[in-house]
N, C-alpha and C positions, 0 to 999 in steps of 0.2 A: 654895401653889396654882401649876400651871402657867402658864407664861409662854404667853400665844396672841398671834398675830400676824395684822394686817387691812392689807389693802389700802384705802389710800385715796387723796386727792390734797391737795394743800396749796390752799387760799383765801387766799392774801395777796394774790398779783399773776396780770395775764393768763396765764401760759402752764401755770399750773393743775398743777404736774408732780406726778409720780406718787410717793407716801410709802407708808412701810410703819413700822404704827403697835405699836409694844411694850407690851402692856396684863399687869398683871399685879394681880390682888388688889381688880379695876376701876380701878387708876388708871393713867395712862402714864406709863409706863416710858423710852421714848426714839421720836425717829423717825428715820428713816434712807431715803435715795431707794429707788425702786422701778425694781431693775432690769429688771423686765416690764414696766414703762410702753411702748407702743407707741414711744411720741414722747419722752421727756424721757430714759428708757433708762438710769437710774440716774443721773440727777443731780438735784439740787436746791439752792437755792442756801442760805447762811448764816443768814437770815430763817427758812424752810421747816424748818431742823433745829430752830433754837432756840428753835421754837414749843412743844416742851416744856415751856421753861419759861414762856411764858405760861401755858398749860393748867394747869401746878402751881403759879403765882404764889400768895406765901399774898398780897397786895395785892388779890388778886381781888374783887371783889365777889359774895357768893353767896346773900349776904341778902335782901329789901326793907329797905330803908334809908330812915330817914324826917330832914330836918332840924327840930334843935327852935331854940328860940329863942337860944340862945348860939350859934347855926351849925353844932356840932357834929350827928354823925348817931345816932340809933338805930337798932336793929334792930325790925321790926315784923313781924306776918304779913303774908301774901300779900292773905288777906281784910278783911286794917286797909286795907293801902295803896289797893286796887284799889276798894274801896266807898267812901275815902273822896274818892281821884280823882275816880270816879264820880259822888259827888254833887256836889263843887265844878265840874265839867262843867257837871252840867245846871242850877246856877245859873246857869250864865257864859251858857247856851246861851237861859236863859230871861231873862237879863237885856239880853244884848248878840247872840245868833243863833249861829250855826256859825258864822261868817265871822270870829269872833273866836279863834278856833280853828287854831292852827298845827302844823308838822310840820319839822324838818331830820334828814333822813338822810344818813348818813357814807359814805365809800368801801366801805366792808367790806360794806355792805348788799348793792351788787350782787353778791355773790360767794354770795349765799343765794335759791335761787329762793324757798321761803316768805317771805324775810322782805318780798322785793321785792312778792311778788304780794298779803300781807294787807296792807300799807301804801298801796299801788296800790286796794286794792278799797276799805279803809276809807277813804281818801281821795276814791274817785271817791262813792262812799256816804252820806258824809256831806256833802259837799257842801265839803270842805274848798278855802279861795281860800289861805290864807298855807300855801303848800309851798317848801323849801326844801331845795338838795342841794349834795353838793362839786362836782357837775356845772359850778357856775359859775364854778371855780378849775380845773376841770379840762378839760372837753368838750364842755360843749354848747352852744360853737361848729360844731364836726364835724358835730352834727348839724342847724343850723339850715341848713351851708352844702348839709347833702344835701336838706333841703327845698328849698332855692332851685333846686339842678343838675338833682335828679332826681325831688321832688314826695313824698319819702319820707323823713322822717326820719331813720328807723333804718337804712336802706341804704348802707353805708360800704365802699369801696371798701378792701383791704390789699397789700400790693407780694407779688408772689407772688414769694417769694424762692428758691427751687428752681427757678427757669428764667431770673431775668433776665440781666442782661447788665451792664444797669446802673441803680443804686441812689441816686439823689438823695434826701439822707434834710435834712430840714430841724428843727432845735431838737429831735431827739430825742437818746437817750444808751442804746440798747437794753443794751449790754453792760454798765451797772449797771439801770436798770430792768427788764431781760428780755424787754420787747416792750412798748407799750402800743396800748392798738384795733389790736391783732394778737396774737394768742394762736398764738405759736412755742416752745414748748419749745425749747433749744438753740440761744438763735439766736443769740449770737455763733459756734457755729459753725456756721449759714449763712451768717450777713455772709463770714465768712473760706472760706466754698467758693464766694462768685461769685468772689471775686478767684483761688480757684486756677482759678476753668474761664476762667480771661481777661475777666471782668468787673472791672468797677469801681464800689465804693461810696464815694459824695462823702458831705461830712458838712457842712452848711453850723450852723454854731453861734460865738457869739460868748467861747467858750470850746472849746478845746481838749479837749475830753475825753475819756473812755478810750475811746469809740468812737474818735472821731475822731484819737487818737493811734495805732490800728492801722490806719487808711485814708486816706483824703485828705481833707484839710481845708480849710473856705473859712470866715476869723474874719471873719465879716458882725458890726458894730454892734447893739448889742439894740435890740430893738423898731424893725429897719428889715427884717423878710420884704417887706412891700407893695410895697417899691417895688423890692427886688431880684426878685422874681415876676414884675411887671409888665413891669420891664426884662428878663428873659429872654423873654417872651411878644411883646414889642416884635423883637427883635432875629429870633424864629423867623417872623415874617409878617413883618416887612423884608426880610428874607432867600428868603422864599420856600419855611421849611422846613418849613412844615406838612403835613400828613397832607390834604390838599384830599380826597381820596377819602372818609376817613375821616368828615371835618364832615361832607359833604356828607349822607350814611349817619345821623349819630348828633344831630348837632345844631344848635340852631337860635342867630341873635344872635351867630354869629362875628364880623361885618361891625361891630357897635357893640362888641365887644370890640376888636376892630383896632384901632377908629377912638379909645378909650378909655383905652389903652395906649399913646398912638403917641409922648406925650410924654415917655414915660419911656426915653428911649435910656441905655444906660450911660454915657455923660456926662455926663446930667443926672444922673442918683442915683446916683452914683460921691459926691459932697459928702453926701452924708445914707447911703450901708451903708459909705463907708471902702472902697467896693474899686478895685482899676480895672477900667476900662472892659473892657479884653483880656481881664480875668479871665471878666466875665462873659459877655463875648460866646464865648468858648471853649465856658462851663460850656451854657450856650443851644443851641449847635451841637453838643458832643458828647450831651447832651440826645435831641437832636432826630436825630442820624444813627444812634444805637445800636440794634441788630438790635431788641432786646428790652427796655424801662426802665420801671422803676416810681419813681411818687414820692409821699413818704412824711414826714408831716407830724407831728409831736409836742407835747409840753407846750410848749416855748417857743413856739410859733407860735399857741397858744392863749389866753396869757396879757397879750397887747398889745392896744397900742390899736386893733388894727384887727382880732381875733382872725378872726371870718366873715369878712372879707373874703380873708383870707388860706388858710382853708381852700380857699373858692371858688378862689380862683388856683392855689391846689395841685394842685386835679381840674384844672381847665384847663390847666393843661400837659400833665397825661395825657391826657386830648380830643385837643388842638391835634396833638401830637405822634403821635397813632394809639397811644397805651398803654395807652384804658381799656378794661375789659373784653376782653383780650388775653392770652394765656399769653406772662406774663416781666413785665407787665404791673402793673396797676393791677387788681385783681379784685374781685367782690359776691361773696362765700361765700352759700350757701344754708343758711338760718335754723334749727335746730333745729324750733324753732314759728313757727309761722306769723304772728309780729308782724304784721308789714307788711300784710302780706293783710287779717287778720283787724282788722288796724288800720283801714285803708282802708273797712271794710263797715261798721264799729259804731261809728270815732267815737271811739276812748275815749281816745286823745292825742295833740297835734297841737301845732302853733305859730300862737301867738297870736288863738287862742280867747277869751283872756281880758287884760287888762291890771293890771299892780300899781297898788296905788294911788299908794305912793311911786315917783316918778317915769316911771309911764306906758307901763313894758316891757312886753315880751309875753311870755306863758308858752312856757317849752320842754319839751314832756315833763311839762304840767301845775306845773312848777316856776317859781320867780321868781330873781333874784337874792339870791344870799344876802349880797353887801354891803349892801343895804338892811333890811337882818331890823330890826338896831337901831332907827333911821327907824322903822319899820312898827310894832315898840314902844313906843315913846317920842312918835310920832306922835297927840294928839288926835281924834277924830272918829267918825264910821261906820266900820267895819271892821278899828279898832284889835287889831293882835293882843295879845291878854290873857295867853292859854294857848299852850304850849308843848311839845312831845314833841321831844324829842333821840333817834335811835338810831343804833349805833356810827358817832357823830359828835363831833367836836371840835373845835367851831365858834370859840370864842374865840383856838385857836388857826391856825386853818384859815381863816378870815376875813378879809379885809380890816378897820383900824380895831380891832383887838381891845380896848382899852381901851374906845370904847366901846358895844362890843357887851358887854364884862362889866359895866358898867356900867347897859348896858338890861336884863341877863337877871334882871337884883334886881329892877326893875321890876314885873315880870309876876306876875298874879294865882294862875296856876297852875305853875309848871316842872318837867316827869317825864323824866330821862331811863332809857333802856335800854342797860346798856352793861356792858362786864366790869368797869372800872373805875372808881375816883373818879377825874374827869379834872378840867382846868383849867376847865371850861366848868359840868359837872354838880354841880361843889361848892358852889354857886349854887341847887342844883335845892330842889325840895321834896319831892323820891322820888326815889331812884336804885335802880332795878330788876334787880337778875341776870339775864344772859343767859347763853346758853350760848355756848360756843366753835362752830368751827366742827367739830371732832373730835366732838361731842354732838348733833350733826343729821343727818341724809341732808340729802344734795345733789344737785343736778344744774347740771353750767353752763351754764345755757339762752342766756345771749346770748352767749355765745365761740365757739358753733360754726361762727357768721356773718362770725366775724375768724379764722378760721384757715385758714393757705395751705393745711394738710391737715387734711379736716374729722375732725372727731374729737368725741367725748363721752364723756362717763362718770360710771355713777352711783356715790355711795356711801351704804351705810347710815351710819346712828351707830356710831364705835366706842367711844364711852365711853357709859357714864349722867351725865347732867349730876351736877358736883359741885354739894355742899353742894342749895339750894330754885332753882339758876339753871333758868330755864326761856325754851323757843325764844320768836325775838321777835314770833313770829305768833299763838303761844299769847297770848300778852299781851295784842296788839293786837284779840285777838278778844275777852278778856274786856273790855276799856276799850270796845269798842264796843256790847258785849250793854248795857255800863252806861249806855250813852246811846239805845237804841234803834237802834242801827245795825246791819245784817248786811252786812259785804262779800260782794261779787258779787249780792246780791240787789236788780239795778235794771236796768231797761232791757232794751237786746237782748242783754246778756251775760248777763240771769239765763234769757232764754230760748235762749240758742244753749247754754249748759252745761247746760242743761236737757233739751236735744235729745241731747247725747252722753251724757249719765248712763242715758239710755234704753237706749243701744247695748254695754251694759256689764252683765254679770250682777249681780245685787244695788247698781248703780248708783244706781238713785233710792232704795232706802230707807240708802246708806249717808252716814255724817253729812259734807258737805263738807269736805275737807282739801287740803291742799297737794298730797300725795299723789295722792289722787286726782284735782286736775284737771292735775297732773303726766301724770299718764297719759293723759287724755285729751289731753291738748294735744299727747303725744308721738306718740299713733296718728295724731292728723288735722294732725300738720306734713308738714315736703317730706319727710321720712324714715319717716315713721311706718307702721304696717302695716295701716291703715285698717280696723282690728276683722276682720283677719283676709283681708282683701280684697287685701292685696299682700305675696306670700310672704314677699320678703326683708327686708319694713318690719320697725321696732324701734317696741317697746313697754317699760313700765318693766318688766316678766318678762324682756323679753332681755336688755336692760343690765344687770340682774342677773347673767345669766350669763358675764359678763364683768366679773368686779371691778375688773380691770384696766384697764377703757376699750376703747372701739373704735375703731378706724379705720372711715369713712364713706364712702372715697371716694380715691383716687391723689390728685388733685388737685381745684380749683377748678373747675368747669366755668365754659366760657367761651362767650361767643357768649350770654349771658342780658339784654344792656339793654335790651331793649325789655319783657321782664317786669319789671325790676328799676323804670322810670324809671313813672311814675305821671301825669306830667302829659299833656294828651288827644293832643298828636303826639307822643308817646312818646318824645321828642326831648331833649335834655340842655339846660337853658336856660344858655343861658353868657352871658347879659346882663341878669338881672333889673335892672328899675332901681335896685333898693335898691343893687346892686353897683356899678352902672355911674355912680350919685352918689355914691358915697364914691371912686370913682376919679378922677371930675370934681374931688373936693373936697380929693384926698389933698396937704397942703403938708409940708413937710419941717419935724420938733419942733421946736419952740420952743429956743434956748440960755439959758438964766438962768446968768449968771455964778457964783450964788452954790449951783448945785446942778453944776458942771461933770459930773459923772460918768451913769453910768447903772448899776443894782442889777438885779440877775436872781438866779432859783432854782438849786439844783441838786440831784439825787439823790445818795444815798449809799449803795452799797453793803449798809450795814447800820441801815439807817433805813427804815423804810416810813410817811411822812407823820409824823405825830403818837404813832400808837399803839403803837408795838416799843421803847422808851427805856425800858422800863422791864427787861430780858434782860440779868443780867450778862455774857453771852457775844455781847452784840452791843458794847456798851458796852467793856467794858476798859479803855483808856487814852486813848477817842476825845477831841476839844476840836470843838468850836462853832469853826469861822474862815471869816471872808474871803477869798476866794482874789482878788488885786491885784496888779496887772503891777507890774513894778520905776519904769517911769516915774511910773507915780500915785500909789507909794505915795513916790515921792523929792521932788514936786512938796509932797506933803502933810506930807512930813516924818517918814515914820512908814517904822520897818525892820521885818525878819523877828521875827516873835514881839511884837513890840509889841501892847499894848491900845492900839484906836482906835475911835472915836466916828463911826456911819454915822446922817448927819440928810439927812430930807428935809422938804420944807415940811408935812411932816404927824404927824411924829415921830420921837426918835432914840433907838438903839440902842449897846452897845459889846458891841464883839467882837475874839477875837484875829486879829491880821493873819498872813496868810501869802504872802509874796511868790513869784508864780509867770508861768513866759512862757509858760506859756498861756493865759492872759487875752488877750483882746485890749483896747488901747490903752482906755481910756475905761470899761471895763464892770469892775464888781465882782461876783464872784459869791459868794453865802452859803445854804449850806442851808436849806431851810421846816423847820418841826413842831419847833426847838429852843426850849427859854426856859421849860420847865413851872414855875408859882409853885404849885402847888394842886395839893389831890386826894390820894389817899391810896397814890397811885405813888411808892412811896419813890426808888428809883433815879434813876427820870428827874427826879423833884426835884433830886437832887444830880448831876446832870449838866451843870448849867447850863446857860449857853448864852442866846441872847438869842433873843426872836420876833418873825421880818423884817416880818412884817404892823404890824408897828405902824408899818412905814412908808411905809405903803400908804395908799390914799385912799378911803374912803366918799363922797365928793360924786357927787352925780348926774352931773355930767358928766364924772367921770372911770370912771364904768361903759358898759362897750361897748354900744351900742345894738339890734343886732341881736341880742345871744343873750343881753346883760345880764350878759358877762365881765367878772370882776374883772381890776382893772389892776396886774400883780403881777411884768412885766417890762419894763427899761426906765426904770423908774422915775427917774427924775433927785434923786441926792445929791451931798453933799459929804464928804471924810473929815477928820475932826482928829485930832492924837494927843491921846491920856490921858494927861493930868502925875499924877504922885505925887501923893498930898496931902501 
């Protein structure tokens, strides 16, 4: 049979680049970047190619798979497993309510408009309280702190990196993760075109990294952003370098910000980030006097103990300084759909609507902390959660406490996960369901359009038929809900606002609800959409069609949009909520325990994406699991290059190989997440070894961030030993 060849794009990470897929016989054959990509222009990174061999893994999952009682699995039909979920449901449902009833979704989910939008509805439908996502190891901080700034959740400012000048980028590492809440195709070579047009990009991280070893580097202490933030924002209203015009214009609570920050001169928190004072006072000033600066926040400033607060600090320097909403700037991209909008009228997700039970959080995005899931398991009482749905998530090893959270997940009366693989979490489960890949769906990237300095979309069909009985994970979730009496989207003002556009649609109301189709509708009535025909140049899911390739939306960002973008009634940027302005009153510098000297932080790798890619001969090779430890910590501790040593924190210890490097800075260790698979039926990534840094991590309530209920996953305070021989 002829070899045919499809446009598509890769769903691993933000910048979505453009692949071109080799099918031959129905199976793929290879992929290889898409030189027509508008934006990525033939590149893709090592991840993006060797998703082939996920797609072909024979480890796959392609069955339902049922656990019997020795643990192992069988093969079952689709109509065993799903009637018999079904019924153990509506026992749980008639014994103990929906509220017993839970849900964790993985990274990879957002990267599927269906699967996000049937989990969304079936969640909002049933009435589901225990939701859980990697949001809380990952970002939703970012977005609690856009509710606080600007009344909007989803509205998240991105450095527009084609005009500035200059680039404060804080705990991010773009040139191995590719961008994150910024969808750049190529963007280490944007980093590397402000510094040729005479710009400068700063890298503030407590590691050296390959960004930050092709630009300028500032080794800040982990888990100390708050007070070096605070201290830069101190020194620019000392000094008198703020954008006075600018507040005046854009927002409100400068004055209690001033007065909130005043303590923190780079003297004072010069003892708690390790820098000096000249440093920061420089980094503040050139900050504040550059034509054009964007600033730009990532995973590590996410994952501390102050995660929101530090977001909030982050926009307030682009406020303070005149650089948000600004070309060169800070920027809101405009939504593909009309989230926010549409948010804003009906209600359908917000911050803290609702509280967990363990420990008293408030929901982000209808979600809880998922360091508490266990707790919430193992927990007695009303609300206990029983039942369980996992989908492409790998929470045992993505969690906080992983022991025991494997531990609770045996607990539970029902466990399904949906996922390609037997993983470290699902081998636990009592159904493990086939999905498809991403290559076996259409897609569209509905929220990336909103984080891209150049707006861009694109759709694509399925290029394969799913192998073996895998089927999409919306499909599934719509039979699991027909078997409880649920209909996603049928409740409320959404069953009547989708009701009103299926009208405006030929064969609309009698055709059967799909992803598909309120894809299209959501596409006509966004900022871009062609409003059924009412604005010539809008896009529809027929246009995007006709461009397999993706389109370009637009030059750039438009600017001059905050007072659309900001939601609260003087339309005014709050830069003092009190929640912010009491943890600034309350911020003291960590605690030293003699007996944990160090501090532990994550890091990205190149050829690692989280949990789920360990299992790709061609990522894998000859990689090792290490510690990366400056030469003085690891000579205190006793331990040289290549040594096995032992990383404990007062919550759990690990061994890993060491590897002595000066880019550490003095005090911090760093060690990759998603390594240590014990389980599951991923043969490779089993013999990859490698330890999982979560186990040294803390579940206690109070060591979960309060405001967006972030895990606390940097920072961490250990100690090192060496490994004796036995």
């Amino acid at each position: 049979m002829t070899a045919r060849e499809v446009a598509t794009y890769c769903r691993i990470c933000e910048p979505l680049c453009g692949l071109i897929a080799t099918v031959e016989d129905g199976r793929l054959v290879r992929l290889r970047a898409d030189k027509d990509h508008p934006l990525s222009r033939g590149f893709a990174c090592p991840k993006g190619i060797a998703f082939t061999e996920v797609q072909n893994d024979p480890d796959r999952v392609l069955y339902p798979l049922r656990r019997t009682a020795d643990g192992s699995f069988e093969r079952v039909s689709w109509e065993t497993a799903l009637d018999d979920i079904g019924a153990r449901l509506r026992a749980l449902i008639d014994a103990h309510g929906r509220e017993s009833l839970g849900w964790y979704f993985g990274n990879p989910s957002t990267f599927s408009y269906s699967h996000t939008l049937w989990t969304a509805g079936f969640q909002i439908a049933a009435g589901l309280r225990h939701v859980y996502s990697a949001g809380s190891q990952d970002v939703n901080n970012r977005f609690v702190a856009s509710h606080l700034l600007y009344g909007s959740l989803t509205s998240v400012p991105v450095p527009d990196l084609d005009s500035t000048d200059f680039l404060l980028m804080v705990g991010a590492n773009p040139v191995v993760s590719h961008g994150s809440v910024v969808s750049a195709p190529r963007i280490r070579d944007k980093l590397a075109d402000i510094t040729k047009r005479g710009g400068r990009v700063v890298v503030v991280d407590p590691r050296r990294s390959e960004t930050a070893r092709m630009f300028e580097h500032v080794g800040v202490r982990a888990d100390t952003d708050a007070w070096l933030l605070a201290s830069m924002l101190q020194v620019i209203f000392d000094e008198g370098l703020e954008d006075a015009a600018v507040l005046r214009e854009q927002a409100a609570g400068v004055d209690r910000l001033r007065a909130a920050v005043a303590r923190f001169t780079p003297a004072a928190t010069a003892p708690v980030t390790g820098l000096d004072p000249d440093v920061v006072r420089t980094l503040a000033r050139d900050l504040a006097a550059a034509p054009r600066a964007a600033v730009y926040g990532r995973t590590g400033t996410c994952l501390g103990r102050h995660a929101t607060l530090v977001s909030v600090l982050l926009d307030s320097l682009a406020v303070v300084t005149g650089n948000l909403d600004r070309r060169g700037g800070s920027v809101f991209g405009k939504e593909l759909v009309a989230v926010s909008e549409l948010n804003a009228r009906l209600g359908l997700v917000g911050y803290g609507s609702s509280r967990s039970r363990i420990g008293d959080f408030p929901d982000v995005l209808r979600t809880f902390p998922a360091a508490i899931m266990a707790k919430e398991i193992t927990t007695p009482g009303t609300g206990q959660l029983r039942a369980l749905f996992t989908s492409a998530g790998n929470p045992v090893l993505s969690v906080p406490g992983s022991d025991e959270l494997a531990s609770a997940l045996r607990q539970l009366d029902l466990f399904v996960s949906i996922d390609l693989y037997l993983n470290d979490s699902n081998r636990m489960a009592d159904y493990v369901l086939p999905a498809t890949t991403f290559l076996e769906r259409d897609d569209a990237p509905l929220p990336f359009t909103a984080l891209a300095p150049i707006p861009f979309t694109q759709y694509t069909e399925a290029v394969l038929e799913p192998y073996g009985e895998a089927r999409q994970e919306w499909e599934i979730v719509d039979e699991i809900a027909r078997r409880i009496g649920v209909q996603p989207f049928a409740f409320g003002p959404l069953a009547r606002w989708i009701g009103e556009l299926r009208r405006r649609v030929p064969g609309g109301r009698a055709a059967r609800l799909s992803p598909r189709l309120l894809l299209d509708l959501a596409l006509r009535t966004g900022p871009y959409g062609d409003r059924f025909g009412l604005r010539r140049n809008g896009i529809s899911l027929r246009t995007l069609r006709r461009h397999p390739h993706g389109m370009v939306l637009a030059d750039r960002v438009e600017t001059g949009v905050l007072r659309k973008v900001v939601q609260h009634k003087d339309r005014r940027v709050q830069l003092a909520d009190p929640r912010i302005i009491d943890e600034l009153r309350e911020l003291s510098a960590p605690p030293h325990d003699p007996a944990y000297p160090l501090r532990v932080i994550g890091m990205r790798e190149l050829k690692s994406h989280n949990s789920w890619m360990h299992n790709a001969e061609s990522l894998m090779g000859r990689r090792e699991h290490a510690a990366r430890i400056h030469p003085e910590d690891a000579a205190v501790a006793g331990i040289a290059d290549g040594d096995r040593c032992r990383v404990s924190s007062a919550h759990g210890s690990i061994e890993v190989t060491a590897r002595l490097s000066e880019d550490m800075t003095q005090g911090t260790v760093a060690i990759p997440h998603g390594w240590g698979h014990t389980g599951g039926g991923w043969r490779r990534a089993n013999e990859a070894g490698g330890a999982n840094i979560n186990v040294l991590m803390s579940t206690e309530i109070v060591d979960v961030e309060r405001l967006a209920g972030m895990a606390h996953l940097n920072g961490v305070p250990i100690r090192l030993d060496p490994v004796t021989a036995a």
